[in-house]
N, C-alpha and C positions, 0 to 999 in steps of 0.2 A: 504494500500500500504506500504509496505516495506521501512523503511528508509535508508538509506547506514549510516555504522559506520565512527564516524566522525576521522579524521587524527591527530595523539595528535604530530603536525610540534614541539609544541617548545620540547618535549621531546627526536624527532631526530638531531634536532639544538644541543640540548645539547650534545647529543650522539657523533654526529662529532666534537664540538668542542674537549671533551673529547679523541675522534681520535686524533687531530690535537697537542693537546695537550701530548700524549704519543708518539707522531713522534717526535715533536720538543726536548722531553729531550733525547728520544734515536738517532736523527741523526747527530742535531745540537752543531757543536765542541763550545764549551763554547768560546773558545779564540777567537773565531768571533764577538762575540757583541757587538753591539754599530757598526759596520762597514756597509760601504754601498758597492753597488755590483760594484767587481771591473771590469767587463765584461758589462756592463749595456750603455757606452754608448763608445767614439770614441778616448779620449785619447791616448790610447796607446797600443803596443802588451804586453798586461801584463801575466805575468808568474805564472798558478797557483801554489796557496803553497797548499800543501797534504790536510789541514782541507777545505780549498776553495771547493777542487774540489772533495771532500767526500761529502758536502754541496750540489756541482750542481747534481752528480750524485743522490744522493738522492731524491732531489725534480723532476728534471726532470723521475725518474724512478714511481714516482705517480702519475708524467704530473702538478704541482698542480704550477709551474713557470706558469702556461699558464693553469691557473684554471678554466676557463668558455668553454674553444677549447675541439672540440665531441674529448670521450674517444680515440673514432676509430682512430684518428690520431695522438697520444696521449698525448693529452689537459689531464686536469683534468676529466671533463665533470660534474660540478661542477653547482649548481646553485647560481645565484644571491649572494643568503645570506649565503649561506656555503660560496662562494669566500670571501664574507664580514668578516665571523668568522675566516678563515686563516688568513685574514689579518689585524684582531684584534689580535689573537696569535700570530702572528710573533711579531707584535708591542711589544706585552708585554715581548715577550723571549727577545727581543733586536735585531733579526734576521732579515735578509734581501732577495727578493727572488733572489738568484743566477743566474736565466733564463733570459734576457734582449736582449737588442739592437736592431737594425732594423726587425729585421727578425721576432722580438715580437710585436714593435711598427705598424711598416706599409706594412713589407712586408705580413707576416701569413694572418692576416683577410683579407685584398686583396684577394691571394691566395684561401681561404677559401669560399670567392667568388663568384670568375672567375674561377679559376681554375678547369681542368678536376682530374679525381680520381685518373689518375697515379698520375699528378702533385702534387695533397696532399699528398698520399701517401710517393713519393719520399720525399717530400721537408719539409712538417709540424712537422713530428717524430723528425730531428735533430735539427728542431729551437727550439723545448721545450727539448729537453735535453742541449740545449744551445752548442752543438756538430759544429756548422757549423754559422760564421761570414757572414752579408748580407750589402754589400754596396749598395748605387742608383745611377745610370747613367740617371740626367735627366739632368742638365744647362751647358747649352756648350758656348762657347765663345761669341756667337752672339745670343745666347737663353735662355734670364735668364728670366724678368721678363714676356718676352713675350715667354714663353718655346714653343708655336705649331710653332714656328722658325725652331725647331731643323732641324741638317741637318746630322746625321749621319746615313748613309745608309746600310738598310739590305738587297744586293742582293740574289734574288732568284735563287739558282743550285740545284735546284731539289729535291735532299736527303736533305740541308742544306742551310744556310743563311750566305753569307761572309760578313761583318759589316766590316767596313771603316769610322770611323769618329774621333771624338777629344768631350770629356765629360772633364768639371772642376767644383772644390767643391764639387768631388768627396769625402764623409765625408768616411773616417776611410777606403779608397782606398788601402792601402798598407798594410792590414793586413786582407783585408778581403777573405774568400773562394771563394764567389757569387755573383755578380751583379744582379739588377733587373732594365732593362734599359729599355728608349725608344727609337727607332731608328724609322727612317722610311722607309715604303717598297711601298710607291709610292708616285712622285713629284709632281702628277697633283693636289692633293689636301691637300690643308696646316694641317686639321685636320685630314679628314679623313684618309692620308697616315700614321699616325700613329701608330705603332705597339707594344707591350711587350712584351718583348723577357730575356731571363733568361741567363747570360753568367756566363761560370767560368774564375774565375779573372787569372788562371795559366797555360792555355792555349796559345797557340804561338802564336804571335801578342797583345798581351798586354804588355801596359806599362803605370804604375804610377808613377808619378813624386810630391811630398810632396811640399806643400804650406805653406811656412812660414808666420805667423799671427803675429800682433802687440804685442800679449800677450805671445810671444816666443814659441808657438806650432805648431807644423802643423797635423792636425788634418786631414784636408782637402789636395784633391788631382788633380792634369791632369791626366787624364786617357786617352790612346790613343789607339786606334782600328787600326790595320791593318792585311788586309784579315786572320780576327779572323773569321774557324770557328764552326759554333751553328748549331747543331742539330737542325730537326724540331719539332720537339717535345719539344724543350725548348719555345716553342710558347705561350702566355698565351692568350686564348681566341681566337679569330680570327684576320687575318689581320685588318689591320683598326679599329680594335678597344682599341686602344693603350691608345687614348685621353681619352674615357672613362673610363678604368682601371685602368688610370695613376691620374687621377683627382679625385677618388675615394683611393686611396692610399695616397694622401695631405690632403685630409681628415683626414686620420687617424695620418697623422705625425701633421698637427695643433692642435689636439685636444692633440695631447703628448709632442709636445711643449708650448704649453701654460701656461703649470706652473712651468716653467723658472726651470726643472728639471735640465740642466746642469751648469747653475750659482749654486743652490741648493745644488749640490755634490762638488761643487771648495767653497762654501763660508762656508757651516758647522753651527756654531752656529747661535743662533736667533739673532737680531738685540738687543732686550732687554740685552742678554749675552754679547754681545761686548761691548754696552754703559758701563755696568756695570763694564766692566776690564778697560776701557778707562777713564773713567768719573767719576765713582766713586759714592758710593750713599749716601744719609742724615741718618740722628742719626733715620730717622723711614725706611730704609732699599729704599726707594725711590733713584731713579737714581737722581744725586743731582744738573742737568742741567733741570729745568722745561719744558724751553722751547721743549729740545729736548727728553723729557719725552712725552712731546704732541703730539710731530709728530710721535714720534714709534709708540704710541697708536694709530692716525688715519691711519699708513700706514698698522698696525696688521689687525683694523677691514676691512677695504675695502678688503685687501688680502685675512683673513679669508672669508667673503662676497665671494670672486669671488670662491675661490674654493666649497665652497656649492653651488653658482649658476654651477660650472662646474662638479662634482659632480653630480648634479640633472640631466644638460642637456646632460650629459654622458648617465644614464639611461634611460632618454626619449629616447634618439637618439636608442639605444639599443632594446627597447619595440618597434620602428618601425622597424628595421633590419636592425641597424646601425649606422654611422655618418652619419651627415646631415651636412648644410652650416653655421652651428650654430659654427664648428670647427673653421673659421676664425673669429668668432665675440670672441670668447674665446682664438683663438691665438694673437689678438691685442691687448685683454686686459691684457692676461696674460704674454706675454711679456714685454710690459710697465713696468707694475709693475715689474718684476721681474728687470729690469735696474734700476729703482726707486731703490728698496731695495739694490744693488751692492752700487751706488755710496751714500746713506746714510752710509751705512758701512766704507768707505772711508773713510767720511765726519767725524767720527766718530773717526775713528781711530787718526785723524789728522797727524801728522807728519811720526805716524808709517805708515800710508796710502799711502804710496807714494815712498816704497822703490820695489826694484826691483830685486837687488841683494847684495852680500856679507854681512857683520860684522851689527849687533848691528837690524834686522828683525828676527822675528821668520818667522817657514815654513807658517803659518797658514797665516799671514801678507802679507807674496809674493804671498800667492794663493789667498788673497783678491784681490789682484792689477789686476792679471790673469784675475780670475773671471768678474771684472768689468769692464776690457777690452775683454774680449769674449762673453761678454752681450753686444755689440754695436751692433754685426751680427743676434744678434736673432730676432729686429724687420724686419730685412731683407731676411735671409734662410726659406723655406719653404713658400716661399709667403711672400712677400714684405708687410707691412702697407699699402702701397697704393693700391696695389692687392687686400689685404681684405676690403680695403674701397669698391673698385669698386664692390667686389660679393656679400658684405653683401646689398651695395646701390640696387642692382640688384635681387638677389637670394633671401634675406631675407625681404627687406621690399621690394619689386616689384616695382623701379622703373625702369624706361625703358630710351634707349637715346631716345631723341629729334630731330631732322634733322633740 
């Protein structure tokens, strides 16, 4: 019987990197390195400079921002360990991927899905060229940690859906293209009337109003519906099944909040590096504070630790076809920590830690302060601590209520 000839994987591996590698010195503008993506999360309407958006256009034109998504919509379509080698190479260029934000994070795989073929079509192409900003319309005034509350209303006229409601902590409301809401399109039943519906934020009856936060941003928004309307066909999935859609979308935002990604881009250097300009080290290059020599090391390992356990349970979740409930046990952890690591910084800094504004702070100093006050919301956006208490108690180890 005939053998089949065997597949020589590492000599293709090397082949793409070597790819990856001839991309990066012809696309990537040198004067970018070392920077992180300025479009990547909710900050602000930022203005590309010419090398930025030479950078997005290029990677989005290989799809390789959104490296694992089928070619056909155009993802990378990239596997596992090729996505791996890119993003070993970009590490080593210094580069960063240009493709980001919602629409990368929670909305696309959602999408990808649920959604029908128009809807990838229309919708998938712009969010990996990073072409098209995606906010979420899910907590409304009276619907936050118990969101199947919500009460804004998608009436049915026939060709289209009039929405009439009020959404807040609307993130990144006032600069975004698109919404991806839930609204609902029947009162008789609290979940089942749920629905996913696609709105564009520039349409008549919209209006965003910016939320001012303790750490002087407003990042966050009100958003108000009034008889806005929405095509049927911005429909995701069928009526009623909003809950499900929407529930499988928090999936994918805990598993990307979890590693305290937006404290991460406001704080910068390691905890070690800051000790080191604050504190100063001993004649053998040692941080020269023992004690707090100690606690950086135990807070590096645990840290290190949770991102290989998150890491891992990324790919498992993946080898089944997808997240799983494993997101909220890695969004509680990972947020914690990521607060922990904020206010040691602080702590660190001592006096310099604590300014706010004007003479005698550097910038890096104020965006500490920021940072470790915009790390208070993370154990609560995206599902509250207590939330992820109840679905892991529930979802992950099986236990049940009691009556």
């Amino acid at each position: 019987m005939a053998t089949q000839p065997e597949i020589d994987t590492h000599s293709e591996e090397e082949a793409f990197r070597e790819e990856v590698r001839q991309f990066l010195a012809t696309h990537f503008p040198p004067e970018l390195k070392g920077e992180g993506n300025p479009g990547a999360g909710i900050e602000g309407d930022l203005d590309e400079t010419e090398a930025q958006k030479k950078w997005r256009l290029a990677m989005g034109e290989r799809g390789w921002g959104t490296p694992t998504w089928p070619k056909e919509y155009g993802g990378g379509g990239l596997t596992r360990k090729q996505a791996a080698i890119l993003n070993e190479e970009l590490a080593k260029a210094g580069a960063y991927n240009p493709i980001g934000g919602m629409g990368v994070m929670m909305f696309g795989p959602t999408l990808l899905e649920f959604g029908s073929e128009e809807q990838k079509h229309e919708h998938i192409p712009p969010i990996c060229k990073g072409e098209v900003r995606w906010c979420q319309g899910y907590s409304e005034p009276n619907a936050g940690s118990d969101l199947a509350n919500l009460q804004t209303m998608a009436e049915d006229k026939g060709d289209h859906y009039l929405v009439n409601g009020q959404k807040t902590w609307t993130s990144g409301g006032q600069w975004a293209d698109k919404c991806f809401c839930l609204v609902r399109t029947d009162r008789s039943d609290k979940h089942k009337g749920i629905s996913f519906l696609l709105i564009d934020m520039d349409v008549p009856g919209v209006e965003v109003k910016p939320i001012q936060m303790i750490s002087g941003m407003s990042p966050f928004c009100e958003t108000f519906f009034t008889d806005v309307k929405v095509p049927k066909e911005n429909l995701v999935g069928e009526e009623g099944q909003g809950w499900t859609i929407g529930k499988r979308l928090l999936q994918h935002e805990r598993t990307n909040l979890s590693g305290g990604g937006s404290m991460a881009r406001l704080m910068g250097a390691s905890l070690s590096d800051i000790a080191k300009k604050y504190i100063g080290t001993d004649s053998e290059g040692r941080l020269a504070d023992p004690v707090m020599r100690d606690r950086i090391a135990d807070f590096e390992i645990r840290w290190n630790a949770f991102l290989l356990t998150a890491r891992r349970a990324a790919e498992e979740s993946k080898a089944q076809g997808g997240v799983s409930e494993i997101s909220s046990v890695l969004k509680k952890v990972g947020t914690k920590l990521g607060q922990e690591r904020a206010e040691m910084a602080i702590e660190i800094m001592g006096l310099q830690g604590l300014g706010w504004e004007g003479e005698g702070f550097t910038d890096s100093e104020l965006r500490g302060v920021r940072a470790w006050l915009f790390g208070k919301a993370t154990t609560i956006y995206g599902g509250s601590t207590e939330i992820q208490n109840n679905i892991i108690a529930k979802r992950v180890l099986g236990m049940l209520d009691h009556q």
